[in-house]
C-alpha positions as a printed Julia matrix, in Angstrom:
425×3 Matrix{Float64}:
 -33.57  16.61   -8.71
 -30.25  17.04  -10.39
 -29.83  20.26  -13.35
 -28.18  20.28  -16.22
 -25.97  22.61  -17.64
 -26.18  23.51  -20.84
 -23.76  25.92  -22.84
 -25.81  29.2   -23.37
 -26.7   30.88  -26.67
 -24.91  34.2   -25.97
 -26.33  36.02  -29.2
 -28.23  35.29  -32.28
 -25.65  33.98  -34.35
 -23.49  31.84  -31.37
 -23.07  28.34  -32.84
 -20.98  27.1   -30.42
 -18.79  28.21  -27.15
 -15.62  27.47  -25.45
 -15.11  26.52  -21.71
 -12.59  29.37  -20.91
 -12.7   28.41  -16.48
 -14.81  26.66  -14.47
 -14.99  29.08  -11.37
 -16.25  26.21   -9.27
 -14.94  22.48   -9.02
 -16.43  19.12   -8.77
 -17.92  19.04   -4.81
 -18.22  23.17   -4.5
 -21.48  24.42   -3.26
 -23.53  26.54   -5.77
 -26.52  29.04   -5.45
 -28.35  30.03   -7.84
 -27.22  33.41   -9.82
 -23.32  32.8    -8.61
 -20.9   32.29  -11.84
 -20.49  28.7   -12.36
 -17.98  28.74  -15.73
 -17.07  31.64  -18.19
 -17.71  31.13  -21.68
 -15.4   32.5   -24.85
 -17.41  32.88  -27.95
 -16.4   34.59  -31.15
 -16.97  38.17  -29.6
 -16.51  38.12  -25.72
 -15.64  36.14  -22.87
 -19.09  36.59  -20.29
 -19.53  34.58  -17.43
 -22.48  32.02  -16.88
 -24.48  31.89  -13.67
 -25.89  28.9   -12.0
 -29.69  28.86  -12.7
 -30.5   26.64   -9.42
 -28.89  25.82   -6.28
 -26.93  22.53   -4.57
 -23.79  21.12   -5.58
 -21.49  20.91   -8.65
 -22.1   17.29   -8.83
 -20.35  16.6   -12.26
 -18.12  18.24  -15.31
 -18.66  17.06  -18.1
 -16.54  19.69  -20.59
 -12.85  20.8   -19.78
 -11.65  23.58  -19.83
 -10.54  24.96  -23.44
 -13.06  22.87  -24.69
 -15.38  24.2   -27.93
 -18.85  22.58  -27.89
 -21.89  23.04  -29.8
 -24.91  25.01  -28.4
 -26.95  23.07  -25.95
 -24.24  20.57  -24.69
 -24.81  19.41  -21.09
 -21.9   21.0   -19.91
 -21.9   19.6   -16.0
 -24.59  18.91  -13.18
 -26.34  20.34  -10.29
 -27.4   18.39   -7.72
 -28.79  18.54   -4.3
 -26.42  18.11   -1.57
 -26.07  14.06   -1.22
 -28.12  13.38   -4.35
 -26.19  11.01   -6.59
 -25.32  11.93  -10.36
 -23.42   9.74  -12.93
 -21.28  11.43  -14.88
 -21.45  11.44  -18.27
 -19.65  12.21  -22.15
 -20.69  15.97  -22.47
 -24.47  15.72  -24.79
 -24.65  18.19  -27.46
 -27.96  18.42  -29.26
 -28.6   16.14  -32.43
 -29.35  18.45  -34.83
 -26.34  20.65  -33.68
 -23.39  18.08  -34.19
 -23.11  15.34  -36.03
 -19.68  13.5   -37.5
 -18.55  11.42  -40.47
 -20.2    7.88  -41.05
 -16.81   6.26  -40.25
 -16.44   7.94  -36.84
 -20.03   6.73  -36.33
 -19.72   3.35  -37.56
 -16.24   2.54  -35.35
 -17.23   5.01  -31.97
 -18.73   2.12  -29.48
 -21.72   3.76  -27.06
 -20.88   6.34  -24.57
 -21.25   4.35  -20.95
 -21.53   6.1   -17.84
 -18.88   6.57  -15.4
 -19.17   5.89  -11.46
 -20.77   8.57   -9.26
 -19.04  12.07  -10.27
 -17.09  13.2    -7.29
 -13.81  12.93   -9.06
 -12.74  12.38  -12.8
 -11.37   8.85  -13.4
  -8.01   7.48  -13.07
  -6.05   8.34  -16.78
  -5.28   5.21  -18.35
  -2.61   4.5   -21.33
  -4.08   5.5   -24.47
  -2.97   3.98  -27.81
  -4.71   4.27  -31.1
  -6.87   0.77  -30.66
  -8.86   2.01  -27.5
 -11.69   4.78  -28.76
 -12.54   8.17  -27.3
 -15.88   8.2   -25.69
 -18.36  10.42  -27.62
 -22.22  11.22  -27.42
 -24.39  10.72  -30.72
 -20.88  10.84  -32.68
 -18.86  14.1   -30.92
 -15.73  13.03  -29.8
 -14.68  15.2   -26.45
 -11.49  16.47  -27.13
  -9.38  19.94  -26.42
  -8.91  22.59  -28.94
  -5.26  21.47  -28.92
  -5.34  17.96  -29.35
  -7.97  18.28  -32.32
  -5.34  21.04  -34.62
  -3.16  18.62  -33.92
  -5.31  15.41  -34.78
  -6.02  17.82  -37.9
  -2.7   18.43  -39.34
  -1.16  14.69  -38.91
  -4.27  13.54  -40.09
  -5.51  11.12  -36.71
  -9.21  10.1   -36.29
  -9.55  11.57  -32.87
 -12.03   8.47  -32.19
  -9.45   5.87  -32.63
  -7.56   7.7   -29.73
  -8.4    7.02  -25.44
  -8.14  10.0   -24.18
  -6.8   10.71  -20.55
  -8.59  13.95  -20.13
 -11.94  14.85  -17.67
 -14.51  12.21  -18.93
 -12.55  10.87  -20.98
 -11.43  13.87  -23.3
  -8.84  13.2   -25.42
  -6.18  15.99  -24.65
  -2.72  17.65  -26.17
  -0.84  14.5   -24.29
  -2.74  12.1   -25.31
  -1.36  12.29  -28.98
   2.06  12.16  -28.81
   1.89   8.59  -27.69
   0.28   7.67  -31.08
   2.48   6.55  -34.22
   3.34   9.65  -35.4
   6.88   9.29  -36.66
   6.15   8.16  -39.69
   5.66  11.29  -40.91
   8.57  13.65  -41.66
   7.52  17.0   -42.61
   5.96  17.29  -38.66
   7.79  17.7   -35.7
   5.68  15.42  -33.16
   3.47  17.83  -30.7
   4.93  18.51  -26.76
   2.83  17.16  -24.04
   1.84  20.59  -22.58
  -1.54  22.08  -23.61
  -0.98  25.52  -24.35
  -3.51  28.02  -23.98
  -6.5   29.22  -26.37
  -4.83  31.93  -27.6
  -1.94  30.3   -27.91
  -2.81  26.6   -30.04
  -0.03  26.54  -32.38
   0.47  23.32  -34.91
   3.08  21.07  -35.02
   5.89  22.53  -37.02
   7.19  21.63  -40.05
  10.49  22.22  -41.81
   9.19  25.26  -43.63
   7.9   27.2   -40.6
   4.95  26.8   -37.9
   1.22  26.52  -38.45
  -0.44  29.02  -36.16
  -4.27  28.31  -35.43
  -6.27  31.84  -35.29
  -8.62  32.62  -32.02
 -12.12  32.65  -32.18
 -12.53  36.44  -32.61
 -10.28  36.35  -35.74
 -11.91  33.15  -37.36
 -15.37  34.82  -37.09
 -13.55  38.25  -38.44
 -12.35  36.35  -41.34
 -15.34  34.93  -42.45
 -17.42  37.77  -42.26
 -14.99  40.15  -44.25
 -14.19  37.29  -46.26
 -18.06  37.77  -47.24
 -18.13  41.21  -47.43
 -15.01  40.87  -50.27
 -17.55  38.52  -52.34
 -20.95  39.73  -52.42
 -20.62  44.1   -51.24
 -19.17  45.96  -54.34
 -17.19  48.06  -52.72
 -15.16  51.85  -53.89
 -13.29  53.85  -51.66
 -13.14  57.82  -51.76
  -9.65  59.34  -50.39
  -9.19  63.08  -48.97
  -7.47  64.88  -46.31
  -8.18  67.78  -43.72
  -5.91  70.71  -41.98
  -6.43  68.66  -38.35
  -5.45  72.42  -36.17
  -8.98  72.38  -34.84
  -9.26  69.15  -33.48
  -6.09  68.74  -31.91
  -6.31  72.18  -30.55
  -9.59  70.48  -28.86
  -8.0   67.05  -28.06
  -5.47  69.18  -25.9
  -8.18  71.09  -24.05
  -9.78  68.21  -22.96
  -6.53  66.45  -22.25
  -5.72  69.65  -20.23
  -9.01  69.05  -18.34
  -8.27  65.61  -17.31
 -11.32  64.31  -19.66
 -10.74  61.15  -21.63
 -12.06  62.23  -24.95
  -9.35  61.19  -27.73
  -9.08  62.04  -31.41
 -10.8   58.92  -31.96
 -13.92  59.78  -30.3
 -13.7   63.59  -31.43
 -13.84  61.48  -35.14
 -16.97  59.88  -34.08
 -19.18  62.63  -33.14
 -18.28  64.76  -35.79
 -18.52  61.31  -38.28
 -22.3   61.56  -36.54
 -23.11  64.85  -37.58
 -21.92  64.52  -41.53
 -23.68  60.99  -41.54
 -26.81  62.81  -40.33
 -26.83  64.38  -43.3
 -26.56  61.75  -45.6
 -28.04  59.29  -44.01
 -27.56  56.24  -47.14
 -24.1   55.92  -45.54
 -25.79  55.21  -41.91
 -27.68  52.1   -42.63
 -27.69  48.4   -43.48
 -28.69  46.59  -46.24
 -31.45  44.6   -46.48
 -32.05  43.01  -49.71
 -34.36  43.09  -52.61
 -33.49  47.03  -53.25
 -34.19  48.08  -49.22
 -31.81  50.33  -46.83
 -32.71  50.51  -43.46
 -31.81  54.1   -42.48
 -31.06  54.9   -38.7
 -32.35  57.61  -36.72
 -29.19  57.33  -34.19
 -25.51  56.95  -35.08
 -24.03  54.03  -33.21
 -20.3   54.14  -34.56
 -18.53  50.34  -34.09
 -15.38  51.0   -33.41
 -12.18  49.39  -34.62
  -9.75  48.49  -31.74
  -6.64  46.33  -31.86
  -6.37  43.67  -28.45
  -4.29  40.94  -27.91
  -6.78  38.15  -28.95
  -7.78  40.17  -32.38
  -9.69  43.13  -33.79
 -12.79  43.91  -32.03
 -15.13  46.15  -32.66
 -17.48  47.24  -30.23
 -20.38  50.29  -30.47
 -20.07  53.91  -29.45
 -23.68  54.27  -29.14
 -25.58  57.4   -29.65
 -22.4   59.73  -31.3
 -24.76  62.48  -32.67
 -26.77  62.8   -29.76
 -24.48  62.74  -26.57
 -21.62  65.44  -26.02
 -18.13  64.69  -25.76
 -17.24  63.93  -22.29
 -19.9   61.2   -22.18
 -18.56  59.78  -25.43
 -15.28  59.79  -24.03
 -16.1   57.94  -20.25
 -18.01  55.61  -22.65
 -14.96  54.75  -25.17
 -12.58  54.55  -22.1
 -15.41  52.15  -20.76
 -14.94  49.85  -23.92
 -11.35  50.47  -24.11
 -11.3   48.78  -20.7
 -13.43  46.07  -21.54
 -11.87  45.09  -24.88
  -8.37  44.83  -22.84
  -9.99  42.6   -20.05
 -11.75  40.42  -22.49
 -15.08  41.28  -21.27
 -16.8   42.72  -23.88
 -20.15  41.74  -23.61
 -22.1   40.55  -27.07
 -24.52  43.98  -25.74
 -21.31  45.8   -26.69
 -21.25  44.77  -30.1
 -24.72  45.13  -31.16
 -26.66  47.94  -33.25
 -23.79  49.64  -34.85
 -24.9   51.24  -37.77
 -21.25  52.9   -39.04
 -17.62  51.46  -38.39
 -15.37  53.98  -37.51
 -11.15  52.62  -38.08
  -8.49  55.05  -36.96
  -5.16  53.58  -37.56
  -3.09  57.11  -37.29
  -1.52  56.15  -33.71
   0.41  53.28  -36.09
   1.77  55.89  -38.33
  -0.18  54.83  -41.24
  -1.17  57.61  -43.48
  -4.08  56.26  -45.47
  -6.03  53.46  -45.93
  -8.89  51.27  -47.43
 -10.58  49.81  -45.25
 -13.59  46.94  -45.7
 -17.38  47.35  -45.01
 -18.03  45.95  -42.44
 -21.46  43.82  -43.44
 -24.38  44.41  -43.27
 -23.5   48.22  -42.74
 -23.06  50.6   -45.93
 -19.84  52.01  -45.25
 -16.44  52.36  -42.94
 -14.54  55.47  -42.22
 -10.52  54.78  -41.9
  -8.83  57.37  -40.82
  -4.92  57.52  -41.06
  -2.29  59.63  -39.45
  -1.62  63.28  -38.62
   1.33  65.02  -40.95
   2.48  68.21  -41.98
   2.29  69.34  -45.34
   3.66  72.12  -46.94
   1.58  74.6   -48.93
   2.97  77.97  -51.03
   2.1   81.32  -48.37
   2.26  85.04  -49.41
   6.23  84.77  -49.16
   7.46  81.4   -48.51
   6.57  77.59  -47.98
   3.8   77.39  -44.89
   3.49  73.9   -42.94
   0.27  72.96  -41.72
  -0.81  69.09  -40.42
  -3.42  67.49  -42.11
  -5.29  64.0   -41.39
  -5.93  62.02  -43.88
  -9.43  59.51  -44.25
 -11.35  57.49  -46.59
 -14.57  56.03  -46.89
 -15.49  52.67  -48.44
 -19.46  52.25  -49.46
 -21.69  50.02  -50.69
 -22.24  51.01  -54.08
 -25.7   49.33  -54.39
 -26.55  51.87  -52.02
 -24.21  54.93  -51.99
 -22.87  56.51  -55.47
 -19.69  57.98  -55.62
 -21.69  61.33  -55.98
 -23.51  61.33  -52.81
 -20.29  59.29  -50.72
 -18.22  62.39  -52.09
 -20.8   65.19  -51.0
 -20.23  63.11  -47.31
 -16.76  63.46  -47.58
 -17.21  67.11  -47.99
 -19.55  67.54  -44.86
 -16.96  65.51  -42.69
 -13.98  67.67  -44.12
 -15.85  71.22  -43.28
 -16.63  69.73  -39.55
 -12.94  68.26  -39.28
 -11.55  71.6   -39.96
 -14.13  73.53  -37.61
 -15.57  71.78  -34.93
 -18.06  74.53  -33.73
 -20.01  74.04  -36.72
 -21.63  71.46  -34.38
 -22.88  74.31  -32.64
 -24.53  76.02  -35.13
């Protein structure tokens, strides 16, 4: 009996996932528990195993394709068995589209046994995408550009798998009566790379997944967290003095996760600025420190979780950054990496910036940014002394940490900055 294939839920709050590669192809065998597909949400690219065995009988999603959450994304069928392919089936409830793409879209049909995608045919703006209770397939490319020159993608055949309409599809519709566009190349370019037809004043350029979801949640962190920031700096000897020795040592522990464990031990202490807010006047206050932190990939900021910085020792923090470090530059974070934080830790000092404020990161209660290492000058018994100093900030929730109590914090972090072996006290 043939399987379907549904996109996977890959975290509480996944919506909707994009087909980054098939790893198999129309034909291939399949057992169950080998990777089928890999899917990109809007934290992490993880890979999606077969859940029963046979044959990839049918495809029903291309690849760079974004679908809702329960589409049948292909079939599994035993060897011989035959399976119609089909316009990839997202869930009712999930997707839904405008009453005029309803009221023109004519019913999905199926296709002829799926052992190969069918022949592309000339599209043109009279013959209608296929599309299953009203989602039209189409790629990521072909619906920016849809989007900007203002085509109903289900007025459009596509040529694509299934039907899909694709990047190539639309240049062969009546675009050229409009100016202020350049008309879109026939290459589809890749996810990260989905740029908008350009215009006489410059290019549209569409963000990736990770930096749409980014936006939106600091976007609500700007409107509903009121939010203060605290400035102050620290004489930074001690903890590049311990950077080197571990450097020395061959042990990947960086100033960044030196930061975090000593962030741990201040938050510890104040423990309002190591929590989440709940509503209706409540703070969930953690036990453990799990600092999210801040790193800069190609794709976007990410922010995965240091786990445990108060209670594990340096050299395990530091195999554990490298770990992420690794992961983040891969793409293959896992959403495991990015739950539980309960502080966010942003060090932005290897850019050369000095200081800045940086935004909570919701539903937490504050951020620590820390900026780069300088010297300073300061009067000694005779003449001018240099020393280098760090500076850092935090920015709190004030519905939940006063300026008061956020300062006292500051204070804690500062004396532990400038002398690590308090830890050992």
């Amino acid at each position: 009996m043939a399987l379907n294939i549904q996109m996977p839920q890959l975290g509480l709050t996944m919506k909707e996932g994009l087909i980054a590669e098939w790893k198999k192809k129309v034909g291939d065998p399949v057992s169950k528990g080998e990777v089928i597909f890999s899917v990109e949400n809007d934290k992490a690219t993880v890979d999606v195993e077969a859940q029963g065995s046979g044959v990839l009988a049918a495809i029903n999603v291309e690849e760079m394709v974004t679908v809702p959450v329960g589409t049948v994304v292909g079939v599994i069928a035993a060897a011989g068995e035959k399976v119609e392919a089909t316009a990839a089936k997202a869930p009712a409830s999930v997707t839904s589209a405008p009453p005029e793409a309803k009221a023109t879209a004519p019913e999905a049909k199926p296709s002829a046994q799926a052992v190969a995608p069918s022949p592309a045919k000339t599209p043109s703006l009279s013959q209608k995408a296929p599309q299953a209770d009203g989602f039209v397939l189409a790629s990521p490319l072909a619906r920016q550009t849809a989007e900007a020159l203002g085509i109903n993608l289900a007025e459009v055949r596509g040529t694509g798998p299934e039907g899909a309409v694709v990047g190539r599809d639309l240049p062969k519709a009546e675009l050229g009566s409009m100016p202020a566009y350049e008309k879109p190349k026939a290459p589809e370019r890749a996810a990260s790379e989905t740029i908008q037809p350009v215009s006489e004043e410059g290019k549209v350029v569409k963000l990736s997944k990770i930096q749409m979801i980014s936006a939106e949640r600091l976007s609500e962190s700007w409107r509903t967290i009121p939010q203060f920031t605290l400035y102050d700096e620290a004489d930074a000897e001690a903890i590049l003095e311990l950077a080197a020795e571990f450097k020395q040592k061959g042990e990947p522990v960086s100033l960044t996760v030196i930061l975090a464990k000593l962030l741990a031990h201040a938050a510890a202490a104040y423990p309002l600025v190591n929590g989440s807010w709940l509503g209706d006047g409540k703070v969930m206050s953690y036990s453990k420190v799990n600092v999210n932190i801040a790193m800069d990939t190609p794709e976007g900021l990410v922010v995965p979780v240091l786990r445990d910085c108060g209670g594990r020792g340096f050299k395990v923090l530091g195999a554990a950054m490298k770990a992420l470090a690794e992961k983040a530059k891969s793409k293959s974070l896992s959403p495991a990496d990015y739950e539980g934080g309960t502080i966010t830790l942003s060090n932005l000092g290897m850019f050369g910036i000095k200081r800045f404020r940086a935004i909570v990161n919701p539903p937490q209660t504050a951020i620590i940014a820390v900026g780069a290492i300088s010297d300073r000058l300061v009067p000694g018994e005779e003449e001018l002394e240099t020393y280098r100093a760090i500076e850092y900030s935090i920015t709190a929730d004030h519905r939940v940490v006063d300026g008061a109590y956020a300062a006292r914090f500051m204070a804690s972090f500062k004396a532990l900055i400038e002398d690590p072996f308090l830890l050992l006290m």
